[in-house]
VOKEBA-416347 format. One record per residue: x, y, z of N, C-alpha, C in turn; residue in one letter. Coordinates in steps of 0.02 Angstrom, whole numbers, plus 50000, padded with zeros to 5 digits. Layout:
% VOKEBA-416347
XYZXYZXYZa ...
//
This chain:
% VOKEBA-416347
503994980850070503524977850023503834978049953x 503824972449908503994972149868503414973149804x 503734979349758503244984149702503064974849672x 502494977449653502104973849606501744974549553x 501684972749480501344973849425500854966049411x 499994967449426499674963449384499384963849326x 499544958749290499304961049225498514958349193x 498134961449165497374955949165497364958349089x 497134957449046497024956348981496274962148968x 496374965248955495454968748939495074966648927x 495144963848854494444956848827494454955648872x 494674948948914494354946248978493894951349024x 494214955349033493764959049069492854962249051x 493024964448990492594966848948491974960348962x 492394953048920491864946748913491584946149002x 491804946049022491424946149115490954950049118x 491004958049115490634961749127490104958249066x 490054957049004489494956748977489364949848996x 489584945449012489364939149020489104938549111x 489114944249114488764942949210488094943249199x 487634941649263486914941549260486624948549247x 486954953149273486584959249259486674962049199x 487094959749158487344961949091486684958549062x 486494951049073486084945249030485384951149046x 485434952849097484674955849079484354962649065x 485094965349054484864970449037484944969448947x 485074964948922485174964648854484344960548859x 484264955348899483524954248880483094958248876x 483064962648917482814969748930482894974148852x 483384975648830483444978148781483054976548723x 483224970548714482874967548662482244966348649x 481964966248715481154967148736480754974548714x 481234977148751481034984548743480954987248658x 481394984148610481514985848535481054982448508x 480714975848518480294971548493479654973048521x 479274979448580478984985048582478814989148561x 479504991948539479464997248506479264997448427x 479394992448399479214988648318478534987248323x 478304982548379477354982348383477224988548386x 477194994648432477055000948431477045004448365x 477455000648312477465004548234478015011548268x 478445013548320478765018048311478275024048361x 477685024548386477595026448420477715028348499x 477545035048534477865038248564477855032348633x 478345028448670478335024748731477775026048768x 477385024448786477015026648871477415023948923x 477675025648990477995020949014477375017749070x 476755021049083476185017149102476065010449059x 475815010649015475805003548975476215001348985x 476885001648976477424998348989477364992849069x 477274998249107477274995949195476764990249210x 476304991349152475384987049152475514979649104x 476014980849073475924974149024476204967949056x 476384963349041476524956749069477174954249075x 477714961049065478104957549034478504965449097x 479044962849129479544966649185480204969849140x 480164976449103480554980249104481094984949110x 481684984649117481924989149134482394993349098x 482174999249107482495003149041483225006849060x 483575004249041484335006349028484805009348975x 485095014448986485335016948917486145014048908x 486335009648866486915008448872487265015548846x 488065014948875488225022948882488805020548809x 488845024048773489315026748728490065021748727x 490205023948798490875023848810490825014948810x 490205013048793490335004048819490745003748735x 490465004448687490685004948614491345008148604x 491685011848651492365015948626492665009748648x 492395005648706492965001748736492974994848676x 492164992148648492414988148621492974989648560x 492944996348504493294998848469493934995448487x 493965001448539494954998948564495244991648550x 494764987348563494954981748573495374979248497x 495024980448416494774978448366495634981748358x 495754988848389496234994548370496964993048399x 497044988048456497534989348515497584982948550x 498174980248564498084974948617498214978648671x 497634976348697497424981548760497624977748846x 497584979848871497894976248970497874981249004x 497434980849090497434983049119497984983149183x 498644986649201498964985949249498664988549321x 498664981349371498634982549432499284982449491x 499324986949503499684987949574499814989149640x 500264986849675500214987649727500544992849783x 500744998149717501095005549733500805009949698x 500815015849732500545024649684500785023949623x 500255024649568500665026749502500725033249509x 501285037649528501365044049510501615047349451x 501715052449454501685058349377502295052749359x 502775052349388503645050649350503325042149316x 503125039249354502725030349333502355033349284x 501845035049306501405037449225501805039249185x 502475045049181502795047449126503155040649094x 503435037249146503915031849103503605027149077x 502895026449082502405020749064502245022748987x 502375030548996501985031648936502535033148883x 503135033648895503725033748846503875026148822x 503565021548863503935015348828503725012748753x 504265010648731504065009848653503465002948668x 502825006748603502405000748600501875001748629x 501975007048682501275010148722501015015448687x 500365013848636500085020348618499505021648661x 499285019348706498575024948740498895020948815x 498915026148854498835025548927498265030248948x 497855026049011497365028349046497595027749132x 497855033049149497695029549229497045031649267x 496835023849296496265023649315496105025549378x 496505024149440496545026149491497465022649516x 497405026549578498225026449607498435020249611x 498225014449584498555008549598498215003449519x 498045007449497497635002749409497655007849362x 498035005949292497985009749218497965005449164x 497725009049119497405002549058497995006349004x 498395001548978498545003748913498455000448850x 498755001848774498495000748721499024999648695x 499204992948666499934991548632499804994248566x 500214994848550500394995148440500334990048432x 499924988248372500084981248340500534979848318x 501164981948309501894980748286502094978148350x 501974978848409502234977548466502114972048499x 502714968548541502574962548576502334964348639x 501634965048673501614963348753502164963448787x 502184956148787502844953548818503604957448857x 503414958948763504214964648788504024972348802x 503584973748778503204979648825503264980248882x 502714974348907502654972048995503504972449031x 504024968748998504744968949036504944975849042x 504894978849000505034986848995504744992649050x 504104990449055503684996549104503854991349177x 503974985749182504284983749246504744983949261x 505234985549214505964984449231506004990649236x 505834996549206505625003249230505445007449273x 504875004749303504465006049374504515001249432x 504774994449437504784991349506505744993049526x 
//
């Protein structure tokens, strides 16, 4: 089998996840829920009223980490590598020495997200951690 590196872009990824249906409603949801909470004057939720009114709910806490990721984005040209071999300790180590890579994440044994320098070309990044690891 011949090693393989895919490369996917983060934004893209990121814009999917928020642009899917379940993303659309839980932001309708959100926004419902805040324009509630403003009629209420700031008062304590009931989630009975809530369940009784006319209007289908669902309360979701977006988590933290959705905001670190958009950050990164603003901070890093960011890309998720997929593969079709173990990234082990020595791949992770040489992934993470290459000039231009400031944040590596590995995500699981075959996907890691890293974070270019803005001084840095992709491009020649990407040739480096392949010409490195395949």
């Amino acid at each position: 089998m011949t090693k393989k590196i895919g490369w996917q872009k983060y934004e893209d990824m990121i814009k999917n996840q928020i642009s899917s249906p379940f993303a659309s409603l839980l932001l309708t949801n959100n926004i419902n829920m805040l324009e509630y909470n403003e009629e209420e004057e700031h008062e304590e939720i009931d989630i009975e009223t809530l369940q009784d009114s006319d209007q289908d709910l669902l309360i979701i806490p977006v988590p933290e980490s959705f905001s670190e990721q958009l950050s990164l984005l603003t901070s890093y040209e960011c890309w998720i590598g997929h593969t079709n071999f173990d990234i082990t300790e020595s791949i992770k180590d040489t992934i993470e020495k290459t000039k231009g890579v400031e944040i590596l994440k590995v995500y699981s044994r075959y996907r890691f997200f890293i974070g270019i320098g803005k001084m840095f070309n992709f491009s020649e990044v990407r040739k480096e951690i392949e010409s490195n690891t395949l």
